[in-house]
C-alpha positions as a Python dict, from the first residue, in 0.01 Angstrom:
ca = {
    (1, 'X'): (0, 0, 0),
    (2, 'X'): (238, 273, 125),
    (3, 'X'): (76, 592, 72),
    (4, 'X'): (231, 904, 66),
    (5, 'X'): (-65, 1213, 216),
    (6, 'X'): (19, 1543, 114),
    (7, 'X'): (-199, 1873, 162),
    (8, 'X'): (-186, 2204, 125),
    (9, 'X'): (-339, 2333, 464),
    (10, 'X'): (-62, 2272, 649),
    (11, 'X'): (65, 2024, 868),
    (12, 'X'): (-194, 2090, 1134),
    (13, 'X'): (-467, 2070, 922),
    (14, 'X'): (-768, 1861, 1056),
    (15, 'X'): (-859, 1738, 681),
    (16, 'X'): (-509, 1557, 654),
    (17, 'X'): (-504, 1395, 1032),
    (18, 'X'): (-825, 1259, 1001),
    (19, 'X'): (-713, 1125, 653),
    (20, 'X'): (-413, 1005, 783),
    (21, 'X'): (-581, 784, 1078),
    (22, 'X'): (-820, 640, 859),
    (23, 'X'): (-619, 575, 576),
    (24, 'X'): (-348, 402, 836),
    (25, 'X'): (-518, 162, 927),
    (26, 'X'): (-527, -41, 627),
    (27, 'X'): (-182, 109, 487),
    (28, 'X'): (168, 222, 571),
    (29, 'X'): (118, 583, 583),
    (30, 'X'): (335, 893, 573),
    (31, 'X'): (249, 1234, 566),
    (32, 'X'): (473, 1522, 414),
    (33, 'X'): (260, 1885, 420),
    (34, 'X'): (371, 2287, 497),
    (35, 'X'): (482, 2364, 762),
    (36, 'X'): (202, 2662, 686),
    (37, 'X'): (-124, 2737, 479),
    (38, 'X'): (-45, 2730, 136),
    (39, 'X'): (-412, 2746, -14),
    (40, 'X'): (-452, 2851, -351),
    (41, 'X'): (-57, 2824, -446),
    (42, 'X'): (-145, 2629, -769),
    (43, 'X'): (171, 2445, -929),
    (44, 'X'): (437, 2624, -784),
    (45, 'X'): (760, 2482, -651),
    (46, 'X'): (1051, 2644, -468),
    (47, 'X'): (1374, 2731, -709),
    (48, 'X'): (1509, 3055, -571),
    (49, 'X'): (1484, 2922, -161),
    (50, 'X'): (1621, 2609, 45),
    (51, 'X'): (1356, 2330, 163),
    (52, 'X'): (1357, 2264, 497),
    (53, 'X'): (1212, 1963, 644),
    (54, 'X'): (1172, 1871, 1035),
    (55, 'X'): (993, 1531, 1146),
    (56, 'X'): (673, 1584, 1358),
    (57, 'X'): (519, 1403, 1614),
    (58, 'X'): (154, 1415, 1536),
    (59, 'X'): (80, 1033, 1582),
    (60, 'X'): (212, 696, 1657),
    (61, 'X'): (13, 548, 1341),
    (62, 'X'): (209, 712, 1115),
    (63, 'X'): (532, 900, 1032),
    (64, 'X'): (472, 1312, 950),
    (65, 'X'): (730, 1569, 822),
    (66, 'X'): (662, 1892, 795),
    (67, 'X'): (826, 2116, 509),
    (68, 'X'): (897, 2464, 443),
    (69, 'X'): (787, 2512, 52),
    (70, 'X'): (501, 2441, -170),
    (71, 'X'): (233, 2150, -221),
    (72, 'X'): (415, 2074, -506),
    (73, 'X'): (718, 2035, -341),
    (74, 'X'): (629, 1839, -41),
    (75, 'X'): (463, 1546, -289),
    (76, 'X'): (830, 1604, -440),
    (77, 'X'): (1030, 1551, -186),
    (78, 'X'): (839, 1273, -31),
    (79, 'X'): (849, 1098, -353),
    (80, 'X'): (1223, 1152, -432),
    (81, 'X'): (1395, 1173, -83),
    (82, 'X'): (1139, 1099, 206),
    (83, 'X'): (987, 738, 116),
    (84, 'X'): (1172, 443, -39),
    (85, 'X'): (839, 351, -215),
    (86, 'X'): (521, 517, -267),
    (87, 'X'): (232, 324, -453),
    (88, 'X'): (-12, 593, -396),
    (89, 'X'): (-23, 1013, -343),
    (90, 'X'): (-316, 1068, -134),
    (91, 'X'): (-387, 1500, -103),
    (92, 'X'): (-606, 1653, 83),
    (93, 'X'): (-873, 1664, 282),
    (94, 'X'): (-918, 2004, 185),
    (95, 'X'): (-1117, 2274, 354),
    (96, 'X'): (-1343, 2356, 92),
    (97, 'X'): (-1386, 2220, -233),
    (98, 'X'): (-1163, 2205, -541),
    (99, 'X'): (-1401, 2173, -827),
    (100, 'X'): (-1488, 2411, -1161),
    (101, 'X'): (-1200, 2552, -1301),
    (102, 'X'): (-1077, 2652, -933),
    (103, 'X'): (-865, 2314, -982),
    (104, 'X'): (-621, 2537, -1189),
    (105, 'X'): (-602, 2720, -825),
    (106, 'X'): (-600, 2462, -600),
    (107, 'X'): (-256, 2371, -423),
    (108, 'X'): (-472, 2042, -350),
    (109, 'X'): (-537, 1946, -664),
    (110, 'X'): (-156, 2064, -791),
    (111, 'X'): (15, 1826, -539),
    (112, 'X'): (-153, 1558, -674),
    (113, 'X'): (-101, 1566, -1011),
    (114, 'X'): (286, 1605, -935),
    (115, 'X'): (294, 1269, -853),
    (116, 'X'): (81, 1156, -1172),
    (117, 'X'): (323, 1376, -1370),
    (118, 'X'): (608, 1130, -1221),
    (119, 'X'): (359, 808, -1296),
    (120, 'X'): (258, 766, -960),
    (121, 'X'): (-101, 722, -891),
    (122, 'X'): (-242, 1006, -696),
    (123, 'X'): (-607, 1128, -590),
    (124, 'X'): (-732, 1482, -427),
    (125, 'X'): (-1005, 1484, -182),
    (126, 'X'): (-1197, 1800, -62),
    (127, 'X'): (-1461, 1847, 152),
    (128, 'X'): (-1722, 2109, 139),
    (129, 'X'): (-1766, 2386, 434),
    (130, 'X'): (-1931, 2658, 579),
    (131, 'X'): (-1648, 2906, 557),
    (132, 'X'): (-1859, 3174, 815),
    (133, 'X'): (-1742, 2871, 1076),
    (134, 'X'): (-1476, 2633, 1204),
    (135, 'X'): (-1629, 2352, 1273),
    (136, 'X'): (-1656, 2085, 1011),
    (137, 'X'): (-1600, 1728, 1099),
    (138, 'X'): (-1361, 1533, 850),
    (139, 'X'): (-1446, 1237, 987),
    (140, 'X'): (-1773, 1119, 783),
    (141, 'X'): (-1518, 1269, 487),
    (142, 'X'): (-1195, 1057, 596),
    (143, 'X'): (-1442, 687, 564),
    (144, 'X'): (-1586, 751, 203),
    (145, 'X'): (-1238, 853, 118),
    (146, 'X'): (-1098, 571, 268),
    (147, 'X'): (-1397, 353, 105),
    (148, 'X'): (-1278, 549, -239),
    (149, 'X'): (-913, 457, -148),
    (150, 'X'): (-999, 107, -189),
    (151, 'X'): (-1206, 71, -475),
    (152, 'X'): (-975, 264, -659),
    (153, 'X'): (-682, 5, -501),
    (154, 'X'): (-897, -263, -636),
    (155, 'X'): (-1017, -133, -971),
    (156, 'X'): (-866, 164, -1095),
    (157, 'X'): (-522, 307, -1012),
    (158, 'X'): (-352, 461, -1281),
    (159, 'X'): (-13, 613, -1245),
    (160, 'X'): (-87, 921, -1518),
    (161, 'X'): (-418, 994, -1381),
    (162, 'X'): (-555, 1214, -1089),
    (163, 'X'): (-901, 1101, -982),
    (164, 'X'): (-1031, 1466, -828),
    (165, 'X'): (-1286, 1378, -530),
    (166, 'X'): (-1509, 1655, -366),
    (167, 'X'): (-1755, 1560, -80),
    (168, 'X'): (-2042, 1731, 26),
    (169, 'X'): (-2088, 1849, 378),
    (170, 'X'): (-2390, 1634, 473),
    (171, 'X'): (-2431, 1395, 679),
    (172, 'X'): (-2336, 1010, 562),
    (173, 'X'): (-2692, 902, 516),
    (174, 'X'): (-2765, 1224, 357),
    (175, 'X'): (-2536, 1232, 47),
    (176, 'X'): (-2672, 1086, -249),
    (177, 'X'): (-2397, 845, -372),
    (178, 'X'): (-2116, 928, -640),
    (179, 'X'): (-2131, 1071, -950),
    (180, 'X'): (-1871, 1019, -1184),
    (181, 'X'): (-1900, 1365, -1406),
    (182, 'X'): (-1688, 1685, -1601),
    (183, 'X'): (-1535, 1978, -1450),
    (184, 'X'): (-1779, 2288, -1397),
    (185, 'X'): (-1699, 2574, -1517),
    (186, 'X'): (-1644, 2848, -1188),
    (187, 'X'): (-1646, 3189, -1237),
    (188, 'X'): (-1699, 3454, -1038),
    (189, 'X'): (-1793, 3818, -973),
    (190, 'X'): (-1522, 4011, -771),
    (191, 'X'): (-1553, 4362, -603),
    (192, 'X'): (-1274, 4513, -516),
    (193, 'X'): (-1333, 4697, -155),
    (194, 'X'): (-1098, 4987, -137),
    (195, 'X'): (-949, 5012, 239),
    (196, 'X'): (-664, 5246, 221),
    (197, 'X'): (-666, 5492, 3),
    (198, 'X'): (-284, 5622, -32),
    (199, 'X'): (38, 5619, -236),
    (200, 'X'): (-39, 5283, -277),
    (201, 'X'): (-414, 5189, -261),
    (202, 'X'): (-486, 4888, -82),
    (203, 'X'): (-830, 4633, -178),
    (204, 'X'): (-973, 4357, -5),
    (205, 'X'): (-1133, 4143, -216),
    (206, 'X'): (-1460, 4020, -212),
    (207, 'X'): (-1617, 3762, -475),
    (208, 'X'): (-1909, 3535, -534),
    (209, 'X'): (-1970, 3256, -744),
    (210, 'X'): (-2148, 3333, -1068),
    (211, 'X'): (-2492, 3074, -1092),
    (212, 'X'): (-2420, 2744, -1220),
    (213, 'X'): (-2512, 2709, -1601),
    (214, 'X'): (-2444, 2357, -1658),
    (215, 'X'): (-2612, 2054, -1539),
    (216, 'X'): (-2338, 1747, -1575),
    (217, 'X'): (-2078, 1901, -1440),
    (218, 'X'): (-1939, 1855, -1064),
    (219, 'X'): (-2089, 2137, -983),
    (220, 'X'): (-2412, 2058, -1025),
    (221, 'X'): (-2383, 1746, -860),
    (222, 'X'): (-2262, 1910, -525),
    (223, 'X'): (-2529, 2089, -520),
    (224, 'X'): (-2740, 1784, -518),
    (225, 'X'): (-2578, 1619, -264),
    (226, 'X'): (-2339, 1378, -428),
    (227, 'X'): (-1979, 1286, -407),
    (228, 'X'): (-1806, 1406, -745),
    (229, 'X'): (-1494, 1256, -911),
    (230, 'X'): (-1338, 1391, -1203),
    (231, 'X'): (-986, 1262, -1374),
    (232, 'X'): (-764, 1469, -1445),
    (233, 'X'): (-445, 1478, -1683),
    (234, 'X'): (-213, 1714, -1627),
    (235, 'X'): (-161, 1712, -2004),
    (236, 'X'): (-337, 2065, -2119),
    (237, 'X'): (-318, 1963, -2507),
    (238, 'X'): (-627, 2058, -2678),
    (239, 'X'): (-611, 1708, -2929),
    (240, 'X'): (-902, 1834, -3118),
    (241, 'X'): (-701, 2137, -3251),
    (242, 'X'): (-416, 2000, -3319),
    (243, 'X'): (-489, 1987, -3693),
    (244, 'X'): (-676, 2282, -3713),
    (245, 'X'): (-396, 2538, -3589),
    (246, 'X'): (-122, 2334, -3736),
    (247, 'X'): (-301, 2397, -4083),
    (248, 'X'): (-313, 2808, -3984),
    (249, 'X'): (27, 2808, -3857),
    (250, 'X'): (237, 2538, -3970),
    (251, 'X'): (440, 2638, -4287),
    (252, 'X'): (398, 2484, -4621),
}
């Protein structure tokens, strides 16, 4: 397949060279990421400023650009001006997961499904991590995505779907297997740390996950030990409604 690996660490992300090795050596690979971090920038494309793209030399198994924008935009622009042909959008690896509702966050998540929204097949991998250190291996993460990679080739690729993965940080023998299972639902508690008190008072920002409620969602099954994968539709219609509010609001 040629597969198109997008991220939204940055170009010299770990998560998205180790990806890219792995994933090259069974297909034509070409990476397109930030030039910078650009965690947490949701959906959001560049209208107002110029894109600016400059090829990198990061290794000889595959072709890498680097771009100044958004997530969003680099799946964009290797879609519509990079690659003559993409059959899959590959995002991540993350550093850290993108599960819960923190998928409506994740620049991860978002670059994927802009190529589902453009019917191309596309899946987001993330991999746990201990965010007090730096030194997670991708590795172990890049092989069961690369494993994922081709049962998906083989079974299930579809070009409106995002198929969200999140990995635990174990090792291989450790994790459980996969579980196939809903979103969580994340929430958190935030404190808002006040560290200059002025004109203009400044905050850092400090938040922890509220306890996890449910027990079939992704969630849950990270903290297990599993490998979770959700799909997603980019598609936000609440079909069950429909009827309802249309009888409220609709006139007669």
């Amino acid at each position: 397949m040629n597969v198109l690996i997008v991220n939204d660490d940055g170009i010299n992300a770990r998560g998205i060279y180790d990806l890219a090795k792995e994933i090259s050596k069974k297909h034509e690979v070409t990476v397109v990421a930030p030039r910078e971090q650009k965690s947490a920038s949701s959906h959001s494309i560049s209208i107002h400023n110029p894109i600016k793209i400059r090829k990198e030399n990061l290794d000889k198994g595959f072709e890498a650009y680097s771009l100044i924008g958004t997530p969003a935009d680099c799946t964009q622009a290797g879609l519509s001006l990079i690659c003559k042909k993409v059959d899959l959008v590959i995002s991540g690896i993350n550093r850290g997961l993108n599960c819960g509702t923190d998928i409506l966050y994740s620049g991860t998540v978002s670059a994927a499904i802009e190529a589902s929204i453009y019917n191309v097949p596309a899946i987001a991998f993330s991999m746990e991590v201990d965010w007090n250190k730096y030194d997670e291996d991708y590795t172990i993460a890049a092989k069961l995505a690369s494993k994922i990679v081709d049962l998906a080739e083989d079974k299930y690729l579809k070009n409106n779907v995002v198929l969200n993965v999140n990995i635990p940080n174990l090792k291989e023998e450790e994790i459980k297997g996969i579980k196939v299972c809903k979103l969580g639902e994340s929430t958190y508690k935030s404190e808002y740390v006040l560290i200059e008190d002025a004109e203009e008072k400044t905050y850092e920002i400090k938040s922890n996950r509220n306890k996890i409620e449910q027990e079939d969602t992704d969630l849950f099954y990270l903290s297990k030990g599993y490998i979770t994968i959700t799909p997603l539709h980019y598609d936000f219609t609440n079909f069950k409604m429909l009827e309802e509010v249309a009888n409220i609001f609709e006139m007669r």
